[in-house]
C-alpha positions in Angstrom: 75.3 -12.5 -17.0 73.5 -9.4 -15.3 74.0 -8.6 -12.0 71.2 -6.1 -10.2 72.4 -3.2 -8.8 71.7 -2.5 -5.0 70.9 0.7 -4.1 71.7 1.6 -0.6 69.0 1.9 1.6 68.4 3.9 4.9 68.0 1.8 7.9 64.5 2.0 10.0 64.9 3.0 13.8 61.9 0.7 15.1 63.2 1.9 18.9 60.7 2.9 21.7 61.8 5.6 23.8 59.7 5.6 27.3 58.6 9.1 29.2 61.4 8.7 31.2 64.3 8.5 28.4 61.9 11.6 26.4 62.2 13.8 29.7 65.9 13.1 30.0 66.7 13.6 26.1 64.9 17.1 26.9 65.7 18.3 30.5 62.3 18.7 31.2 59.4 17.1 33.2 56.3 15.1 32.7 54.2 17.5 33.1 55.8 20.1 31.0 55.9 17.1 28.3 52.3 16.1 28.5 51.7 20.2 27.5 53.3 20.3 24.7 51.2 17.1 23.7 48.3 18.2 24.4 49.5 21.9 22.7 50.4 19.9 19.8 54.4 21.1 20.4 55.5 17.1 20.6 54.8 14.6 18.7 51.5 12.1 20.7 52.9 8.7 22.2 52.1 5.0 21.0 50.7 2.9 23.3 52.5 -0.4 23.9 50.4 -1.9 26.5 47.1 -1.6 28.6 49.1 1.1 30.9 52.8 1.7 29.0 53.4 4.4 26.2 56.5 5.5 24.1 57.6 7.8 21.7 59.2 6.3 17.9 62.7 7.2 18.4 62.4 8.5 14.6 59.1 10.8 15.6 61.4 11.9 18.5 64.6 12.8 16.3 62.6 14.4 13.3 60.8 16.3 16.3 63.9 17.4 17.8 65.9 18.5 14.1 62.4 21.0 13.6 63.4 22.1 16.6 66.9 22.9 16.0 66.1 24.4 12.3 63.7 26.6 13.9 66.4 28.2 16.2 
């Protein structure tokens, strides 16, 4: 009898990080976060209601590695 082989897999990060975790994460404030979205410096948000947006907690890491390879 065979038995299949199971490769490992990375696990997904499905976690929704709201303005307020971003700015802390960062050290900086709304408004300086909303330029580099509208700059195109940080990744855009995803909007999980009529009035609530969040960043992907991946889009937020891969984000923040660029910016530590670019350093």
């Amino acid at each position: 009898m065979q038995t299949a082989s199971v490769q490992p897999t990375q696990a997904i990060n499905n976690n929704i990080l709201s303005i307020t975790d971003v700015c802390e994460k960062v050290n900086r404030s709304r408004t300086t976060l909303w330029i580099w979205v509208n700059q195109g410096l940080f990744p855009k948000p995803i909007k999980m209601g009529r009035r609530t947006l969040g960043w992907k907690e991946v889009d937020f890491n891969n984000w923040l590695d660029k910016q530590s390879q670019e350093q």
